[in-house]
C-alpha positions as CSV (number, residue, x, y, z in Angstrom):
1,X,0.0,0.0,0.0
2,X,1.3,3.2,-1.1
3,X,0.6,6.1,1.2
4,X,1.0,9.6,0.3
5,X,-1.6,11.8,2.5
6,X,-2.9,10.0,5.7
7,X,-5.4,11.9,7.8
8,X,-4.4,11.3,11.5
9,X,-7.6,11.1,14.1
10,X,-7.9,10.3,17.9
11,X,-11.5,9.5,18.6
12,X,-13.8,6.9,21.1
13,X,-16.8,6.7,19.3
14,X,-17.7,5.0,15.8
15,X,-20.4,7.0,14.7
16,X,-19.1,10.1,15.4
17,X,-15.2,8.8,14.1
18,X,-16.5,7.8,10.9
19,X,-18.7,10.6,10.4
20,X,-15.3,12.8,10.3
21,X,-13.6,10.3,8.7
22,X,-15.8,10.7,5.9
23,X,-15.4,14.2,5.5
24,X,-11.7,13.8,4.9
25,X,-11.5,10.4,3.0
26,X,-12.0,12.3,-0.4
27,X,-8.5,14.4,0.1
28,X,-6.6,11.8,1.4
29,X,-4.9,8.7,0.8
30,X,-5.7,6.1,4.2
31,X,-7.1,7.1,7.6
32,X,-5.5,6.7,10.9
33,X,-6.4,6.2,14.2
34,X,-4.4,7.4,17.1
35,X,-4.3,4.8,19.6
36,X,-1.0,5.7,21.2
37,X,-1.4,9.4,22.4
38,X,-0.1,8.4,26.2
39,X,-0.8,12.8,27.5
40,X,-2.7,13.8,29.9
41,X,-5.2,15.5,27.5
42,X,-5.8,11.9,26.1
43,X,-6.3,10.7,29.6
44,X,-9.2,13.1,30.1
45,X,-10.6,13.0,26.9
46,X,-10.3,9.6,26.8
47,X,-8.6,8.1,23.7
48,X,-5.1,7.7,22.3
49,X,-3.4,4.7,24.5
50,X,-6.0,5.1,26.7
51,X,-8.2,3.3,25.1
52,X,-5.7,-0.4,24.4
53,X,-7.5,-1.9,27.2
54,X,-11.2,-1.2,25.5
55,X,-10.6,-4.0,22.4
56,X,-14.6,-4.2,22.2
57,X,-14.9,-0.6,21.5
58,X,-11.8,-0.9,19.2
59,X,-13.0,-3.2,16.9
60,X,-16.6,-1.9,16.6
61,X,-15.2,1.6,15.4
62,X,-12.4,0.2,12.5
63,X,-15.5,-2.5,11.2
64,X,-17.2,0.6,11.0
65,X,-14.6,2.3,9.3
66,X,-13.7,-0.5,7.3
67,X,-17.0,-0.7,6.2
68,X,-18.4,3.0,5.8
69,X,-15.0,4.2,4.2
70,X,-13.7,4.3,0.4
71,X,-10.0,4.9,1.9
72,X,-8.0,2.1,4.0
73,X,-7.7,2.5,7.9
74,X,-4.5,2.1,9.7
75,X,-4.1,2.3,13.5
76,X,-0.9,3.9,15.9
77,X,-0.7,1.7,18.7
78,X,1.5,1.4,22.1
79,X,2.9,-2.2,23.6
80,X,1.8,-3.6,26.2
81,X,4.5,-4.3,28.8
82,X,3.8,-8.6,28.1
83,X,4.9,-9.3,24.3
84,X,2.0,-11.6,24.4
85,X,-0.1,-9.5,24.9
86,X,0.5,-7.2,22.6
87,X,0.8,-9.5,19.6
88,X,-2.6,-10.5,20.7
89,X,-3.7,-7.0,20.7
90,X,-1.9,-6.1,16.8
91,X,-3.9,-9.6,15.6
92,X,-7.1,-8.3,17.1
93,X,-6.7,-5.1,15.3
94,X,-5.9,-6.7,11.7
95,X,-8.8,-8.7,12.1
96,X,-11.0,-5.9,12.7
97,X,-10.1,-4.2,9.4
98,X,-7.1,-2.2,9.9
99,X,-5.0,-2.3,7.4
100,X,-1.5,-0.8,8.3
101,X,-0.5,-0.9,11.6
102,X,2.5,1.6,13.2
103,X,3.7,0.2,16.2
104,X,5.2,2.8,18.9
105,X,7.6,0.4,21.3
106,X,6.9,2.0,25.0
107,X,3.8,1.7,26.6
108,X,1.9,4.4,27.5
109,X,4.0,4.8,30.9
110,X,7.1,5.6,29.4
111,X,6.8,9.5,28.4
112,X,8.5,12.3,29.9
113,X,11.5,11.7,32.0
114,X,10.1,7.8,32.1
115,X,10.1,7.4,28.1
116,X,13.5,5.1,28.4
117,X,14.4,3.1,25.4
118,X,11.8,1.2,23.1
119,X,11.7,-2.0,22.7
120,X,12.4,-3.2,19.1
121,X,11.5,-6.6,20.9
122,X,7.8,-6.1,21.1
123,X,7.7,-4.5,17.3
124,X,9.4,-7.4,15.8
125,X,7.2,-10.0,17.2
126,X,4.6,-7.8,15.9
127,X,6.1,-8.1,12.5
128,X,6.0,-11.4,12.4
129,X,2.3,-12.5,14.2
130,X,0.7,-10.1,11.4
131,X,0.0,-10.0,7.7
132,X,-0.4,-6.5,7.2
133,X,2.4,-3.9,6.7
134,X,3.9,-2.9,10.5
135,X,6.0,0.0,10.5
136,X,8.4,0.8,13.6
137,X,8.6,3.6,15.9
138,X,11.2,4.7,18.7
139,X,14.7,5.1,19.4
140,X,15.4,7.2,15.6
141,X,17.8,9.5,16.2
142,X,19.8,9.3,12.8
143,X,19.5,7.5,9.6
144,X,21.5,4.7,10.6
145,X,19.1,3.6,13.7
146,X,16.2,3.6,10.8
147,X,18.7,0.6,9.1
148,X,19.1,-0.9,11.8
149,X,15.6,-0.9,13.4
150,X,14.2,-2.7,9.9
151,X,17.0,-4.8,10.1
152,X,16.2,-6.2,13.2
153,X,12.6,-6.1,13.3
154,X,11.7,-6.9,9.7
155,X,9.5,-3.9,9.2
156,X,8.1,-2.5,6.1
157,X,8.9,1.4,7.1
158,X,10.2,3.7,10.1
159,X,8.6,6.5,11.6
160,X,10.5,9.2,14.2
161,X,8.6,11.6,15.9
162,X,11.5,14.1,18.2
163,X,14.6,12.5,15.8
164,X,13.1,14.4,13.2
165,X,12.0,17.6,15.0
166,X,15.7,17.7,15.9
167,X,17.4,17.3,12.7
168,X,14.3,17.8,9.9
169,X,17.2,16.1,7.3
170,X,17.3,12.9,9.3
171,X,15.9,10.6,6.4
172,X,18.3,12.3,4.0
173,X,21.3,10.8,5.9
174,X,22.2,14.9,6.9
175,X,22.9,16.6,10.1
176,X,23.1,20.6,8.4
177,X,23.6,23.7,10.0
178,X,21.1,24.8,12.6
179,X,20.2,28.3,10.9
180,X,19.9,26.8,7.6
181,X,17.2,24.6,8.6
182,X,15.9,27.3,10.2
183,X,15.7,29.6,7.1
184,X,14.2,26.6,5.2
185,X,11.2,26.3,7.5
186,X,10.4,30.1,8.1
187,X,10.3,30.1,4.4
188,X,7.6,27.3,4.2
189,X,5.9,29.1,7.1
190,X,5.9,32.2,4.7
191,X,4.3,30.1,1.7
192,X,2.2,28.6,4.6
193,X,1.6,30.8,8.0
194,X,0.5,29.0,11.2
195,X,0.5,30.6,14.4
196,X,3.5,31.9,16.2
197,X,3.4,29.6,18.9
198,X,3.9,26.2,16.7
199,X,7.0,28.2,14.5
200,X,8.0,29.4,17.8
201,X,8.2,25.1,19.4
202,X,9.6,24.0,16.3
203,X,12.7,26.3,16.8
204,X,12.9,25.4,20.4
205,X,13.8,21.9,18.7
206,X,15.9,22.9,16.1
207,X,17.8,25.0,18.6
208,X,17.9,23.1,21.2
209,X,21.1,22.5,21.9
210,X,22.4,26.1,20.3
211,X,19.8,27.7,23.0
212,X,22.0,25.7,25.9
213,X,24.8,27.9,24.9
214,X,23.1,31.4,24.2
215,X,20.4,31.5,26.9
216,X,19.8,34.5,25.6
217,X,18.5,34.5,22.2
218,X,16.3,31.2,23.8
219,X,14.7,34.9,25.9
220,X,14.3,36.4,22.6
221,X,13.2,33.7,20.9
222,X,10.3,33.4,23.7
223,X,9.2,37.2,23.7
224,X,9.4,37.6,19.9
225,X,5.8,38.9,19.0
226,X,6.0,38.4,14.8
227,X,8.1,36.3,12.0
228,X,10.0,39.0,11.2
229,X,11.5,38.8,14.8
230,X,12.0,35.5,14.7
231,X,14.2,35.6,11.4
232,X,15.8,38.5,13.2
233,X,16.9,36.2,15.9
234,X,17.4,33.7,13.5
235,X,20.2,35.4,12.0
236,X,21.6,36.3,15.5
237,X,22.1,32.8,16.5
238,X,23.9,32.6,12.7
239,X,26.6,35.7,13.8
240,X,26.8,33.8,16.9
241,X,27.9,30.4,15.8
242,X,29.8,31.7,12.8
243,X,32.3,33.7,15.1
244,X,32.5,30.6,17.4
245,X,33.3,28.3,14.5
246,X,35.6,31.4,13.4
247,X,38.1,31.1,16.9
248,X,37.6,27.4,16.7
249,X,41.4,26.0,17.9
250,X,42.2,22.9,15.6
251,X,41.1,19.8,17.5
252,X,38.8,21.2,20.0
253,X,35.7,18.9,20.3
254,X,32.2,19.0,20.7
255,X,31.3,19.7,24.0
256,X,28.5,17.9,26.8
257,X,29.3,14.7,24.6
258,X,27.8,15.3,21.9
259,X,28.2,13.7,18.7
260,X,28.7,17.1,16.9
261,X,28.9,20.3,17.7
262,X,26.0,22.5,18.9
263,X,25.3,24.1,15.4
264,X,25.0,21.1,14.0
265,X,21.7,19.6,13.9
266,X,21.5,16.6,15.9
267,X,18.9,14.7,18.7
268,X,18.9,15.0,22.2
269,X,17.6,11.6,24.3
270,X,15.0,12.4,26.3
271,X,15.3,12.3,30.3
272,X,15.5,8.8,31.5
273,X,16.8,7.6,27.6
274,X,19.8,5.8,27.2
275,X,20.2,5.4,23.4
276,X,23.9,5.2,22.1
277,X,25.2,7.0,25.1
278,X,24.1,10.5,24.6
279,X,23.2,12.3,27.4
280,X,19.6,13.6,28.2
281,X,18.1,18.0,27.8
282,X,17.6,17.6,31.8
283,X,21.3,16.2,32.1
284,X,22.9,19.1,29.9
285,X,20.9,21.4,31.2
286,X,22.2,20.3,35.1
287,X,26.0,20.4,34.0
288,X,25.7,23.6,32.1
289,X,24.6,25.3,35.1
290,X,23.4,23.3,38.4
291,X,22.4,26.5,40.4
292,X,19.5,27.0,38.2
293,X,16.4,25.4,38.5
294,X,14.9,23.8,35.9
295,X,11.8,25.3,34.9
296,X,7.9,24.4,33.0
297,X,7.4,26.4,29.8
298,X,4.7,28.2,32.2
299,X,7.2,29.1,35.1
300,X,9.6,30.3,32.1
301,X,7.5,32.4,30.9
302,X,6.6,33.7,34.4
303,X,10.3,34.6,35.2
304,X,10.3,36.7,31.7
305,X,7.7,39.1,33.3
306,X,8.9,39.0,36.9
307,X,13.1,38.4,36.6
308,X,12.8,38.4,40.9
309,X,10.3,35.2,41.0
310,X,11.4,32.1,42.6
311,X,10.3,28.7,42.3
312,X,12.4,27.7,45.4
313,X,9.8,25.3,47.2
314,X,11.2,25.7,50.5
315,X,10.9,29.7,50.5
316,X,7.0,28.9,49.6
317,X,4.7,30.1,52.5
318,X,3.3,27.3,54.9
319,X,0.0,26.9,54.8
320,X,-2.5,25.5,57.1
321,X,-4.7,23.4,55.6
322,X,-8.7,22.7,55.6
323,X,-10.4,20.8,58.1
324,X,-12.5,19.1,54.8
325,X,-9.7,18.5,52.4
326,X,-6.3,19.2,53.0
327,X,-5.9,22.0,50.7
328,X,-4.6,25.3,52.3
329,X,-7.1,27.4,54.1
330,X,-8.2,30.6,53.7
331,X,-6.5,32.8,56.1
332,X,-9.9,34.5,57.1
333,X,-12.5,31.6,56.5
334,X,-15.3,31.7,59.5
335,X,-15.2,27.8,59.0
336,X,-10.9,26.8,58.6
337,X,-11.7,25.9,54.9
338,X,-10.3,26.4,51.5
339,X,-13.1,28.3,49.4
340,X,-14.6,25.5,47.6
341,X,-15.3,23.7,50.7
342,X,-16.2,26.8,52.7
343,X,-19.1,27.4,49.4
344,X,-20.1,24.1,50.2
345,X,-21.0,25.0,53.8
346,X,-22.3,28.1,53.7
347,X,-24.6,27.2,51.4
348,X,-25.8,24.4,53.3
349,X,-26.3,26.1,56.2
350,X,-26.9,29.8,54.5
351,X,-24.5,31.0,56.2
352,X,-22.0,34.0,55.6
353,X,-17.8,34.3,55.3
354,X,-16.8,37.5,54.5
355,X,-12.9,36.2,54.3
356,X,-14.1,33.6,50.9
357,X,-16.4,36.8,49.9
358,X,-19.5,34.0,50.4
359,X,-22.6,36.1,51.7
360,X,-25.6,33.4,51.2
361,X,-27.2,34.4,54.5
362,X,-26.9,38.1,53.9
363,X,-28.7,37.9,50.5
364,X,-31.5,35.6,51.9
365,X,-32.1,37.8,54.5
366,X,-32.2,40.7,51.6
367,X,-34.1,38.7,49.2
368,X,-37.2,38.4,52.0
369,X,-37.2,42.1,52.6
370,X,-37.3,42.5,49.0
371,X,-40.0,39.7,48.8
372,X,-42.1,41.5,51.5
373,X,-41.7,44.7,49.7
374,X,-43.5,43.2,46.5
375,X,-46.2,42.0,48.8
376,X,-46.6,45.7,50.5
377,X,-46.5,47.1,46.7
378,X,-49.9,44.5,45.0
379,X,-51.9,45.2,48.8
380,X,-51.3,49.4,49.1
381,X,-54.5,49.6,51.8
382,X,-53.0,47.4,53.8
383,X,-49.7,48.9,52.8
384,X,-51.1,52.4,54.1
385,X,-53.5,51.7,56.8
386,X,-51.7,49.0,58.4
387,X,-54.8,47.0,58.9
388,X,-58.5,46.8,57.2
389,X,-60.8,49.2,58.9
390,X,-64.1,47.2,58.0
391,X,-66.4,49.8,60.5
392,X,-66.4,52.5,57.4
393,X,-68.3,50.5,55.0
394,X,-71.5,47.9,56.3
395,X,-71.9,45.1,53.8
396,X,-75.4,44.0,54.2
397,X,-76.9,40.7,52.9
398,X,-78.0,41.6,49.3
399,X,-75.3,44.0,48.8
400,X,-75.7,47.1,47.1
């Protein structure tokens, strides 16, 4: 099977899967579905690896496809930690309909600083309990590990995921210059605009390892508002490297172990990874300077606007906690609660704390002067008089 144009989607219902499916099938070549998404976001949307356990649902929603669809269905899949298992799970899949099958070789544990190494061992059991094309995925760093993976597993194709984010010429066997890449891509994002923030992640790739060395174009690069800027420090980064190269001393070597040096496009392992003896971001990030701590994209971005924050937890505040739920209090809470908890309560018991701003007894109390109001407003007489004087007027039996 030739593919050209595959449509990738993460979904946990037929109907509604197929239904989208079908609005695509006409402008592509094959439909995927993502069954090894192992974030958080998968988690609570519930799909991606979080659905290998649910093989009923599985197979109801790529019959369906198989079915409904003019285009062939493939599947992304995680391994189970048992090989057994997870040849099981590939057969139960081909049986169902789907016709391609990309087999990622971590489960959906290993992300993060967890990810590890991937088990070629579980793909090429794969490879061979199937009839359909299996294509590998995991521990592709360079051309060379693509050989090697299909020459150990016996797959029909590789794909690489952060390999390629690293060095985009990975398949072509190059490692180029940083910039150049660079320039390459902001002119496809010319031809092509997305929004900052994905140009802006792909260059936090590209430059990773640039960006350990000149912390502060990786500043720049975050507070950059437009393209042009971007290019801008684009070309910084180029002066940069090009008058490092320029006092190079003959024989001087890459430094952090790297393979190459820092210009050079090349991958980083990820945290916990132990692939050919390159070190981990987390682990050049410790050596290049262990005072600092290392910081979230959020608490980055944080530190841009206020340079004095700090993440220190032990200079965070002590806090007592709730008496409900352990959270920390509020300082002024009537009831030694955190807010939600305190809402709770005082709403139960319509009672007031002004330190959560929660005032359900004072607006009762002014919602039945306002009620009594109304009631004083449709009975003026009564209103006026304070009470019916019935002595004025003698009703008599016939009226009049």
């Amino acid at each position: 099977m030739s593919l050209e144009t595959l449509f990738c989607f993460c979904a946990n219902d037929p109907e509604v899967f197929v239904q989208a499916a079908m609005l695509a099938q006409d402008y592509c070549d094959a439909i995927d579905l993502n069954l090894g998404c192992p974030q958080m976001i998968a988690k609570r949307g519930h799909y991606g690896a979080f659905l290998q356990e649910e093989w009923d649902l599985l197979q109801r929603m790529i019959l369906l496809a198989n079915e409904k669809l003019s285009v062939p269905i493939t599947c992304k899949i995680r391994v189970f930690p048992e090989i057994d298992k997870t040849v099981k799970y590939a057969q139960m899949l081909e049986k169902a309909g789907c016709q391609l099958l990309t087999v990622h070789g971590r489960t959906k544990e290993q992300k993060g600083p967890l990810a590890g190494v991937a088990s070629w061992e579980h793909i090429q059991a794969v490879r061979k309990a199937v009839s359909i094309p299996v294509f590998a995925n995991g521990n592709i760093q360079c051309l060379s590990d693509v050989e090697e993976c299909i020459r150990k597993t016996g797959v029909h194709g590789v794909m690489s995921a952060e390999g390629n984010l690293h060095n985009p010429a990975l398949f072509e066997g190059r490692n180029p210059l940083v910039w150049e890449m660079a320039e390459e891509y902001l002119e496809i994002v010319q031809k092509y605009p997305c929004p900052l923030s994905y140009v802006r992640a792909h260059l936090f790739k590209l430059w990773h390892h640039t960006l350990q060395v000149y912390q502060q174009l990786r500043e720049e690069l975050a507070k950059v508002k437009t393209l042009e800027g971007i290019a801008d420090v684009n070309r910084e980064l180029k002066l940069r490297c090009q008058e490092e190269i320029a006092n190079q001393k003959e024989g001087e070597k890459p430094k952090e172990g790297l393979p190459f040096f820092h210009w050079i496009c090349q991958p980083y392992i990820r945290p916990g990874g132990t692939e050919k003896g390159v070190r981990g971001k987390r682990a050049l990030e410790d050596e290049e300077d262990r005072s600092s701590e290392l910081l979230s994209k959020n608490k980055q971005k944080k530190k841009l606007r206020n340079p004095n924050k700090s993440f220190d937890p032990s200079l965070k505040p002590k806090y007592a906690k709730c008496d409900q739920c352990g959270n920390p209090k509020g300082n002024k809470c009537v009831f030694n609660m955190c807010r939600g908890c305190c809402k709770k309560r005082a709403f139960k018991e319509t009672a007031d704390c002004p330190g959560h701003g929660l005032l359900f007894k004072t607006k009762y109390e002014k919602s039945l002067l306002w009620q009594s109001s109304q009631r004083e407003i449709q009975n003026p007489e009564i209103s006026w008089r304070g009470e019916v004087d019935v002595g004025e007027t003698t009703l008599t039996e016939g009226g009049c």
